[in-house]
C-alpha positions in Angstrom: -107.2 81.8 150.8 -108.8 84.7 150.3 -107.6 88.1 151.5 -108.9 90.0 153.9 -110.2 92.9 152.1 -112.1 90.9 149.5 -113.8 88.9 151.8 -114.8 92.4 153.9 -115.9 93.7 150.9 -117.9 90.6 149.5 -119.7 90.8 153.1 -120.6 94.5 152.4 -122.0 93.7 149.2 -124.3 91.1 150.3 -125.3 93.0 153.5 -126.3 95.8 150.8 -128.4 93.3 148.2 -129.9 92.9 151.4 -130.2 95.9 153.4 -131.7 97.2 149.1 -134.4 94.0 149.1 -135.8 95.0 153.0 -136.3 98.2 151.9 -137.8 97.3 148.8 -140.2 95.3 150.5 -141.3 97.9 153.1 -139.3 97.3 156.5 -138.4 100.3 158.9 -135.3 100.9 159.7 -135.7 99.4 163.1 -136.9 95.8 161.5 -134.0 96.1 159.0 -131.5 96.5 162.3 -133.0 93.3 163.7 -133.1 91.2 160.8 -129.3 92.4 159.7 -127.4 93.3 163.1 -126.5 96.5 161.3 -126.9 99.8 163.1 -128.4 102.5 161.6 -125.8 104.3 160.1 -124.1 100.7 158.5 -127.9 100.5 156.9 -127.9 104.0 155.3 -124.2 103.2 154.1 -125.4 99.6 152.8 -127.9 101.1 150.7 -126.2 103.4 148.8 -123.8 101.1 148.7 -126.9 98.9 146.9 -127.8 102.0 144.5 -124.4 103.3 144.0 -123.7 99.6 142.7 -126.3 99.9 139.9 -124.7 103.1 138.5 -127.9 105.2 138.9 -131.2 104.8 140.6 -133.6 104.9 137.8 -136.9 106.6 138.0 -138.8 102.7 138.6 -136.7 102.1 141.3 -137.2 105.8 143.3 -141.2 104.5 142.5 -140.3 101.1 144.3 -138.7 102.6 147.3 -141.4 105.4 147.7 -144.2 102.3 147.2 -142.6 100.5 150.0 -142.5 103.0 152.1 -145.9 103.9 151.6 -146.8 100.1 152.1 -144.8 100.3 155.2 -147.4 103.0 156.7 -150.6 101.4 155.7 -149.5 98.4 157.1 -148.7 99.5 160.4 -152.0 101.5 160.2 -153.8 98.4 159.8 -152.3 96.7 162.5 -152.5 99.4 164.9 -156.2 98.7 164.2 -156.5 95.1 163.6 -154.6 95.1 167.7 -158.2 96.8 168.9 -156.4 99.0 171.3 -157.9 102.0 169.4 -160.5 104.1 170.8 -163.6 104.7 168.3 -162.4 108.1 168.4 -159.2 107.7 166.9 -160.2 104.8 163.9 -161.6 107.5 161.8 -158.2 109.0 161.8 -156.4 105.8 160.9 -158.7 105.1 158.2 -158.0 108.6 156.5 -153.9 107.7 157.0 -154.4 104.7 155.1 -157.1 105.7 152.5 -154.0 109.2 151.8 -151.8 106.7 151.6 -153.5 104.7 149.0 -153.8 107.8 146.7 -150.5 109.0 147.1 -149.2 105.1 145.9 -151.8 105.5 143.5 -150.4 108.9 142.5 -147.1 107.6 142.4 -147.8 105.6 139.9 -150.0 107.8 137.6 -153.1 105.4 138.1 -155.5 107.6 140.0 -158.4 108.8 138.2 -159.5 112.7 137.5 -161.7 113.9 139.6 -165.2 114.7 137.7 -165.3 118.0 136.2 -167.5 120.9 138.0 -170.0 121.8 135.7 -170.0 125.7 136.0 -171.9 128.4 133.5 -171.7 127.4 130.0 -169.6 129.8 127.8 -171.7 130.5 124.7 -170.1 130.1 121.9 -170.3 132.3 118.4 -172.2 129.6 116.8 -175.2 130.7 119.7 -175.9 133.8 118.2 
C-alpha cells in the first residue's frame, strides 16, 4: 500500500502536468478551474509546481506561455465576433485587438518583418564632389 504522502504528492504532480499543458494550450484561469476542480490559488501553486519541476523555465517555454496567452485573446476576440452581438461600432475595435495581437506573437517570435525604410534627403557623399 502506498502511503499517504506519496500518493498526495503523485496527485500534485499530475494535477501540475496538467494545470502546465492548459496553460500551454491557451485556457484562462477560469476554464482551467472547471476542467481541474482546482481554485485559483491550487492553479498558480500547480504551475510552478510544473516549472519548478523542470529545474528552470527556459527562454522557449516563457515564448510558449506568452503565445498561449496571446492565442487565448484572439480567440476570444473572434468569438465575441463570430456570436454577432457586436455593434458595427465596436468590430473595428475587435479587429485591431486581434490584428496587435498577431504582431506581438509575431514579435515574440522574431518573425515580423521591418517596416520599409523612409526615404528622406540623400546624404552626399565625398565621392559627389
Amino acid at each position: 500500500m502506498v502511503a499517504p504522502e506519496i500518493e498526495r504528492r503523485r496527485r500534485r504532480e499530475s494535477e501540475a502536468e496538467q494545470v502546465h499543458v492548459l496553460v500551454a494550450r491557451g485556457y484562462s484561469v477560469a476554464e482551467i478551474e472547471r476542467a481541474t476542480s482546482l481554485g485559483r490559488k491550487q492553479i498558480s501553486h500547480r504551475l510552478a509546481m510544473a516549472r519548478n519541476g523542470r529545474m528552470k523555465v527556459t527562454a522557449q517555454q516563457m515564448r510558449t506561455d506568452v503565445a498561449a496567452s496571446l492565442d487565448y485573446v484572439i480567440r476570444m476576440a473572434q468569438e465575441k465576433i463570430e456570436s454577432g452581438e457586436l455593434d458595427n461600432a465596436d468590430l473595428p475595435s475587435f479587429l485591431t485587438v486581434i490584428a496587435d495581437t498577431a504582431m506581438n506573437k509575431a514579435r515574440l517570435f522574431r518573425m515580423e518583418t521591418a517596416p520599409p525604410r523612409e526615404s528622406g534627403p540623400q546624404r552626399e557623399s565625398d565621392d559627389d564632389h
